[in-house]
C-alpha positions as CSV (number, residue, x, y, z in Angstrom):
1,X,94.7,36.7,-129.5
2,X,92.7,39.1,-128.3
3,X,91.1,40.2,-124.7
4,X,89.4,42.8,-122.9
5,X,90.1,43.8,-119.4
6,X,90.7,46.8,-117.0
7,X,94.2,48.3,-117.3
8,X,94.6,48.6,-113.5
9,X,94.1,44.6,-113.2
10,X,96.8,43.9,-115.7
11,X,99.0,46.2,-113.9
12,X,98.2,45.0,-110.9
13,X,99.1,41.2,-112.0
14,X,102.3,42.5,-113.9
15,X,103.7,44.1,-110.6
16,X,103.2,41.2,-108.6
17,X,104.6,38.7,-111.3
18,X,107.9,40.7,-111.3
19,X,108.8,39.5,-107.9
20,X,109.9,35.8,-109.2
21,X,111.3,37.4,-112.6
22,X,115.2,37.4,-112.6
23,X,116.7,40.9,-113.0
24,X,119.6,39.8,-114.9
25,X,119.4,36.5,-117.5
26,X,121.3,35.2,-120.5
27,X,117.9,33.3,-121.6
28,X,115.5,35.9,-122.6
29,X,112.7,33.7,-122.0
30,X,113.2,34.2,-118.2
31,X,112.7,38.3,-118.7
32,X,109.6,37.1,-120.3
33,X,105.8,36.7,-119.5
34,X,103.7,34.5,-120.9
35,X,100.2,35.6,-121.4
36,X,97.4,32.8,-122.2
37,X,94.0,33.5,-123.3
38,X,91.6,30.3,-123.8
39,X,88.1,31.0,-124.7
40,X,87.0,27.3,-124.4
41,X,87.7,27.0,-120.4
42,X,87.4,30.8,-120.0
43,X,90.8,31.9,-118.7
44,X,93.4,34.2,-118.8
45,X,96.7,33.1,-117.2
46,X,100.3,35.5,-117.0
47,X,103.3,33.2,-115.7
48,X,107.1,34.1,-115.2
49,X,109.7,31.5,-113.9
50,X,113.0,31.7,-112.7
51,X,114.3,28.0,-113.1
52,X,113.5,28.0,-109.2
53,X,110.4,29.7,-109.0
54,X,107.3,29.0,-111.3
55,X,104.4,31.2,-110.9
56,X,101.3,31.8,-112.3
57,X,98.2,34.4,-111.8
58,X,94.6,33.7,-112.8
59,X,93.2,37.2,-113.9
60,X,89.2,37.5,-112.3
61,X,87.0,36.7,-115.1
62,X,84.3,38.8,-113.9
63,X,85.9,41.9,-115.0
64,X,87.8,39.7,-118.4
65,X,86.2,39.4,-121.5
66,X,88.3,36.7,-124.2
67,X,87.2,37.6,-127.8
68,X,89.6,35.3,-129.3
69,X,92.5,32.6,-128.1
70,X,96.1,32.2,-127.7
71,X,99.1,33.0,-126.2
72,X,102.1,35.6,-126.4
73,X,105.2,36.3,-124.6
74,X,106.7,39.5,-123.9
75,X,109.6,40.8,-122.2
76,X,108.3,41.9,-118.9
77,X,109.9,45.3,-119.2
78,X,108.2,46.4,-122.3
79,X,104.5,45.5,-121.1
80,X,105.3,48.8,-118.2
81,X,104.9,50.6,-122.1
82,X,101.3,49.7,-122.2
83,X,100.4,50.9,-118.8
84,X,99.9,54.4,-120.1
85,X,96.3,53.0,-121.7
86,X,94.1,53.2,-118.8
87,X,90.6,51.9,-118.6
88,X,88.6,49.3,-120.0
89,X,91.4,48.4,-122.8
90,X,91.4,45.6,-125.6
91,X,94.5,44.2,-125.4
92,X,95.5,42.2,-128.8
93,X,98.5,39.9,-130.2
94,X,98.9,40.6,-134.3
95,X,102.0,38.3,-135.7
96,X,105.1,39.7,-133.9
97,X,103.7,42.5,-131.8
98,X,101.0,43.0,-128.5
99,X,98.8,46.3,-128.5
100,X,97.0,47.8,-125.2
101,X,94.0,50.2,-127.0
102,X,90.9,52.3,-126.1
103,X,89.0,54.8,-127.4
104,X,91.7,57.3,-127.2
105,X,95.0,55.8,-127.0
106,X,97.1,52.5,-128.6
107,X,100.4,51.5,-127.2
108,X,102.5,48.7,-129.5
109,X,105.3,46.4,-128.4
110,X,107.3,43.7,-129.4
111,X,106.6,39.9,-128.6
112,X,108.6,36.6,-129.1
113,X,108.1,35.8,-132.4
114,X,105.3,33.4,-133.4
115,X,107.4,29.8,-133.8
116,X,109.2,30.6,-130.3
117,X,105.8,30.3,-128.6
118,X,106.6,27.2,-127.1
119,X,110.2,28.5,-125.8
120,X,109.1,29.7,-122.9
121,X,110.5,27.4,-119.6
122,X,108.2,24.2,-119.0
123,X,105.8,24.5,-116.0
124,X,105.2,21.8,-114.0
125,X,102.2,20.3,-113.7
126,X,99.6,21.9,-111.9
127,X,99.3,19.9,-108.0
128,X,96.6,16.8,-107.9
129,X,93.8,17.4,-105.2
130,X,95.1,14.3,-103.4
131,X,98.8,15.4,-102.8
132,X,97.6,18.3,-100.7
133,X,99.5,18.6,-97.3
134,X,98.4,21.5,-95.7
135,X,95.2,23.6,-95.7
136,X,95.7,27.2,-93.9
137,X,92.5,28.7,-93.4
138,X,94.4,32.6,-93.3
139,X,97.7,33.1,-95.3
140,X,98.5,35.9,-93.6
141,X,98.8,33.6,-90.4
142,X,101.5,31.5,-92.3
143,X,103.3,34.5,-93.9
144,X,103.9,35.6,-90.5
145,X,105.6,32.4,-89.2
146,X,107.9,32.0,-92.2
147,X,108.5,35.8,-91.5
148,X,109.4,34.8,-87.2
149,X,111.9,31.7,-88.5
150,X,113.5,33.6,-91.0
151,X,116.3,35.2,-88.5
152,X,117.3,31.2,-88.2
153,X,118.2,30.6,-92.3
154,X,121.6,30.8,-92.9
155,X,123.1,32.3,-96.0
156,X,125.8,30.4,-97.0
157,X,125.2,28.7,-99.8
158,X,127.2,25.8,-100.2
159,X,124.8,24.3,-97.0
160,X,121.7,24.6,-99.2
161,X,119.8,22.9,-96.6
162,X,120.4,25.3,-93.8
163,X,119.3,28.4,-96.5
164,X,115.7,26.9,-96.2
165,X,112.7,25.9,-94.4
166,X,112.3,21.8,-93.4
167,X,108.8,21.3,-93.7
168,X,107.8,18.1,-92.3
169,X,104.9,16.1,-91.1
170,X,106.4,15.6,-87.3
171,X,105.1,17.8,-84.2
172,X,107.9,20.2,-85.2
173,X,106.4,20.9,-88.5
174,X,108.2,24.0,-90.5
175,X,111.9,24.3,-89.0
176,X,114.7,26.8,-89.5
177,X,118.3,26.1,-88.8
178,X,121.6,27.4,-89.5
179,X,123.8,25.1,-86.9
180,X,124.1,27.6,-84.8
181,X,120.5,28.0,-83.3
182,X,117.0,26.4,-84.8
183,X,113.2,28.2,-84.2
184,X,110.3,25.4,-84.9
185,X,106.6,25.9,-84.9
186,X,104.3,23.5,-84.5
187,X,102.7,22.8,-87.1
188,X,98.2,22.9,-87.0
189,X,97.6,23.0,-90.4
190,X,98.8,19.6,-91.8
191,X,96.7,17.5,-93.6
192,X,95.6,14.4,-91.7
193,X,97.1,10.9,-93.1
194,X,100.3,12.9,-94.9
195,X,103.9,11.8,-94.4
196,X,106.3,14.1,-96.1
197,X,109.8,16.3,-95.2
198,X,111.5,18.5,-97.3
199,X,113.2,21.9,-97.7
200,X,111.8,24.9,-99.6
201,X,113.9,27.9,-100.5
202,X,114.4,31.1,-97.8
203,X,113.1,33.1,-100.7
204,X,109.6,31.5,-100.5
205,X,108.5,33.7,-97.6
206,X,109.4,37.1,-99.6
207,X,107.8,35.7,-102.6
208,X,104.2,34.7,-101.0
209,X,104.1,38.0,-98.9
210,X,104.3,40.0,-102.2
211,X,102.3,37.6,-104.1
212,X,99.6,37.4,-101.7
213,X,99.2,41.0,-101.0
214,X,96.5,41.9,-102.8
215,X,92.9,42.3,-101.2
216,X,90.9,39.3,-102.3
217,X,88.2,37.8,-101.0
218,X,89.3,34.0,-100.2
219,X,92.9,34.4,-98.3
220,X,92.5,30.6,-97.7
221,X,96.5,29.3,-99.0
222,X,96.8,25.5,-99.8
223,X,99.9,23.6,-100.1
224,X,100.6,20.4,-101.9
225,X,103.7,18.3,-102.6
226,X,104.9,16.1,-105.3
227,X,107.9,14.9,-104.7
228,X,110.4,17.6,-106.5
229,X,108.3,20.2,-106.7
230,X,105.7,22.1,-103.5
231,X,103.1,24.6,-104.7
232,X,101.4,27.4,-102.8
233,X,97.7,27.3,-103.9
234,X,96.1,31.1,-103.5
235,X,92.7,31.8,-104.9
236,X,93.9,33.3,-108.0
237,X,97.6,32.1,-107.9
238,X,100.3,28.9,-108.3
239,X,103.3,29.5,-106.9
240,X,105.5,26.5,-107.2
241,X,109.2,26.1,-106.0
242,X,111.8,23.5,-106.4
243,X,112.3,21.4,-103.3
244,X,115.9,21.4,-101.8
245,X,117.4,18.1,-102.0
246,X,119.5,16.7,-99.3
247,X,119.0,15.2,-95.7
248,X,117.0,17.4,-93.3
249,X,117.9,17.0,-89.1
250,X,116.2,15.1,-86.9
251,X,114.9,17.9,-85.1
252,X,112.8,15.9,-82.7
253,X,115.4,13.6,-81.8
254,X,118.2,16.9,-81.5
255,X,115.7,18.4,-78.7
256,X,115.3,15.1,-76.8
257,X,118.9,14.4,-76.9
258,X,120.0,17.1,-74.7
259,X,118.9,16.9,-70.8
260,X,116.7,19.4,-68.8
261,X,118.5,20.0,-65.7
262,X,116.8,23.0,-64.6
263,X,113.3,24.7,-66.3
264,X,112.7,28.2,-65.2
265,X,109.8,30.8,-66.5
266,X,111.4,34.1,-67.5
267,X,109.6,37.5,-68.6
268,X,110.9,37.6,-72.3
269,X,110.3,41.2,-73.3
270,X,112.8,41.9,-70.8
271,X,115.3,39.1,-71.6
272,X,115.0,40.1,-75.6
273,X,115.5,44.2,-74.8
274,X,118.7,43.6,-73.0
275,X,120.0,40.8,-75.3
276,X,118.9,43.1,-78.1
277,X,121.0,46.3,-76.4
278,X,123.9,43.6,-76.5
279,X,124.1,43.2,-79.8
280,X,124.0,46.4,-80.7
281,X,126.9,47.7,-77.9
282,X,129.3,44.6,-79.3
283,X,128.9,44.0,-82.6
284,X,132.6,42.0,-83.1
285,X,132.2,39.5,-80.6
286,X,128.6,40.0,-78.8
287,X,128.6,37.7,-76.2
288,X,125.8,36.9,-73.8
289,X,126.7,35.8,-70.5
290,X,123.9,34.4,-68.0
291,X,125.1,33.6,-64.6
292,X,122.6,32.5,-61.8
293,X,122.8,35.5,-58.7
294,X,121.0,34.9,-55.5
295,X,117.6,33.1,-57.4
296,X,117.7,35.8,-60.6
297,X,119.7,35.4,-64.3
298,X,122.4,37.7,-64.3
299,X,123.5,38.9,-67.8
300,X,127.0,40.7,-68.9
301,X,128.8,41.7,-72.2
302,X,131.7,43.3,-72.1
303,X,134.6,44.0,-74.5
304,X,138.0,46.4,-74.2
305,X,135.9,49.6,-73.6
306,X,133.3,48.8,-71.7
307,X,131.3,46.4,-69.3
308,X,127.5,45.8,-68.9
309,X,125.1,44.0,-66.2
310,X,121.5,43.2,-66.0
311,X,119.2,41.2,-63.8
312,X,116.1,39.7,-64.5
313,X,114.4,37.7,-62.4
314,X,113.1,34.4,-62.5
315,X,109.0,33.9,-62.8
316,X,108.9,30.4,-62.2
317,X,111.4,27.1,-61.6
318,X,115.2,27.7,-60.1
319,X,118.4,28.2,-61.5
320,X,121.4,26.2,-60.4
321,X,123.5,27.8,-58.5
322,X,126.7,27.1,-60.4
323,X,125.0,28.1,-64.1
324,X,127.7,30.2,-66.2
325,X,126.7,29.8,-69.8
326,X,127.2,31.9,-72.9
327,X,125.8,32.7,-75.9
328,X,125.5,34.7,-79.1
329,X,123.0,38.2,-77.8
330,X,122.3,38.5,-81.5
331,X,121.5,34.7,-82.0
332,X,119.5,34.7,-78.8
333,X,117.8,38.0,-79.8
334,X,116.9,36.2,-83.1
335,X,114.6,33.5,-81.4
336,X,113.5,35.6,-78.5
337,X,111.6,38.1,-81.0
338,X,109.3,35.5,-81.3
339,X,108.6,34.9,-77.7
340,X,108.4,38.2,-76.9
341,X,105.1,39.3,-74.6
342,X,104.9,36.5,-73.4
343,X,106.3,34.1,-70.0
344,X,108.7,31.6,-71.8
345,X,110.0,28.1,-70.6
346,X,113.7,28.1,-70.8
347,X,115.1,24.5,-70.3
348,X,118.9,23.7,-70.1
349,X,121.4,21.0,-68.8
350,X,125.1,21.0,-69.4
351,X,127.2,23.9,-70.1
352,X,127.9,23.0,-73.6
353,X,124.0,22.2,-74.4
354,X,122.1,24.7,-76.0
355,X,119.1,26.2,-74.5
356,X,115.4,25.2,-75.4
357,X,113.0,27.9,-75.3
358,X,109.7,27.2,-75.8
359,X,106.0,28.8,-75.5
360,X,103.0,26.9,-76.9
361,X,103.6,27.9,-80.6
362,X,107.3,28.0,-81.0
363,X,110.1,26.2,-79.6
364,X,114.1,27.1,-80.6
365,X,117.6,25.9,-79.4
366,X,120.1,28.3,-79.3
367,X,123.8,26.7,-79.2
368,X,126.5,28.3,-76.5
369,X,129.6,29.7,-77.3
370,X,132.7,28.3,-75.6
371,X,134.0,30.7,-73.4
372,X,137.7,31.5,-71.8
373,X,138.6,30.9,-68.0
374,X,139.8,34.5,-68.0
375,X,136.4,36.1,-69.7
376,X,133.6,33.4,-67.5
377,X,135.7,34.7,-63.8
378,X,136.1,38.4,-65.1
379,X,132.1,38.8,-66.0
380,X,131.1,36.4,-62.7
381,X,133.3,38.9,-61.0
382,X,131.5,42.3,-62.6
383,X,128.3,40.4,-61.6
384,X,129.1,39.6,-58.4
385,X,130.0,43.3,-57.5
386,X,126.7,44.5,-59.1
387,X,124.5,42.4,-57.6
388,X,125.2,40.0,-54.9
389,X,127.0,41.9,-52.6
């Protein structure tokens, strides 16, 4: 095998692929990259895998130049030894080793020796045109909203469901839960016709951000599905992630199940800064208190040291007057980062239902925290004195 290319391209695609290679591994066919050169179709192709993770990178042709086929794998520590060779550098597989040369300079390495070619982990196959399911014209767009949900993922891992995002084909399209409070976002991009729900590992967003951060000309990012497997289509990438098996929430039915009582309009840079401040003063036990005082939401925290009130008033709509409900400040100050700068719909009904908050992108439901006769009169009381006397 032998290819030419530029040395900052190859360590350019060697960089990104280390973000899905596992640091540690007992098979050393997961430390290692597989490089494929075919002269027939004109390609040159690097891919790593994880077990969970596939991914593959499609070097530019226009600055490649394939002299002769084949393939080689390498551990992805010792191609860093051929980044030294900078320039336009021929890059060459003889028998057991892989060379990076110009004019000046030739670095050597081992490979994987010529009969374990085919050791490296099965790929699957690369997605059919017609299982595409969603089309998003800038990735950046969709980085960003996997990036807003995240706060709702949980990390324990014997709930696998709740450590990942529920895509699905509904009106509340990609979904993150953890039982204790949910963020949706509804969903523009899917592809019209296509039924499909499943769950794709927390880990996704973290890998397409790095994947996808390179400046290229087409940011355009397609995703298909077929059946155990979802793959992230970039122009000059395949990411492709296990699926997570297992029954996903009805998250449409959860938000229609609990009543709206009341709707008000609130101002949420305001509401997240103090629930934010909350957090931060109480880390134990930071508890949110919203009490309705004379038309405005009153909110408290306190704990053995100190006590805290804030007002905010109401833009639109009307509290009840008997509202005392409580929640988690960092929890709420999870989903209200997303609606922050802008007026937010906050819907509730029962003390023990959660919140919906909503804007025209996003909605969540944050779940209350059962609260103490002694703690729900002694903050109504702190209120009271700050406020509605």
């Amino acid at each position: 095998m032998i290819f030419k290319m530029l040395s900052k391209d190859f360590k350019n695609i060697i960089d990104r692929l280390y973000i899905v290679v596992p640091k540690v591994s007992v098979i050393p066919a997961l430390h290692g990259v597989q490089i494929i050169a075919d002269k027939e179709n004109d390609t040159l192709s690097f891919r790593v895998s994880d077990l969970e993770s596939y991914l593959t990178i499609n070097a530019n042709m226009r600055d490649v130049e394939i002299v002769e086929g084949g393939k080689v794998i390498i551990d992805i520590d010792c191609v860093k030894k051929l980044f030294p060779v900078e320039g336009w550098v021929t890059y060459e597989r003889k028998s057991n080793s892989f060379s990076a040369a110009n004019e000046k300079k030739k670095n050597r390495v081992s490979c994987f020796k010529s009969e374990d070619d085919d050791s490296m982990v099965n790929f699957p196959e690369n997605p059919k045109e017609d299982s595409i399911i969603m089309t998003i014209p800038d990735r950046k767009n969709f980085i960003t909203v996997l990036e807003n949900l995240a706060p709702c993922l949980s990390v324990e891992q014997h709930k696998p469901i709740y450590t990942g995002y529920n895509f699905n084909s509904g009106k509340y399209g990609i979904i993150a839960i953890d039982g204790y409070h949910a963020l949706s976002y509804f969903n523009p991009w899917c592809a019209e016709g296509k039924t499909f729900n499943f769950g794709v590992h927390g880990i996704a967003c973290k890998q397409l951000k790095k994947i996808a951060s390179n400046k290229t000309e087409n940011s355009e990012l397609k995703v298909y599905f077929s059946g155990r497997h979802v793959h992230f289509v970039g122009d000059d990438f395949i990411l492709t992630q296990r699926v997570i098996e297992g029954n996903f929430m009805d998250f449409g039915k959860t938000v229609e199940m609990y009543g709206s009582d009341y709707t008000v309009t609130l101002n949420c840079t305001e509401f997240l800064k103090i629930a934010k401040e909350y957090a931060a003063l109480n880390k134990k036990t930071p508890v949110l208190h919203c009490v309705e005082c004379s038309g405005k939401l009153a909110t408290e925290t306190h704990c053995s040291d100190f006590q805290t009130a804030d007002c905010i008033s109401v833009e639109d709509g009307k509290l009840p007057e008997s509202l005392h409900i409580a929640f988690s400040a960092k929890y709420m100050a999870d989903v209200l980062k997303v609606f922050k700068d802008t007026n937010t719909t906050i819907s509730g009904g029962k003390e023990i239902y959660p919140w919906k908050i909503l804007n025209e992108n996003y909605i969540a439901l944050v779940t209350p925290m059962r609260l103490e006769k002694e703690s729900k009169e002694f903050s109504e009381s702190y209120i009271k004195e700050a406020f509605c006397s």
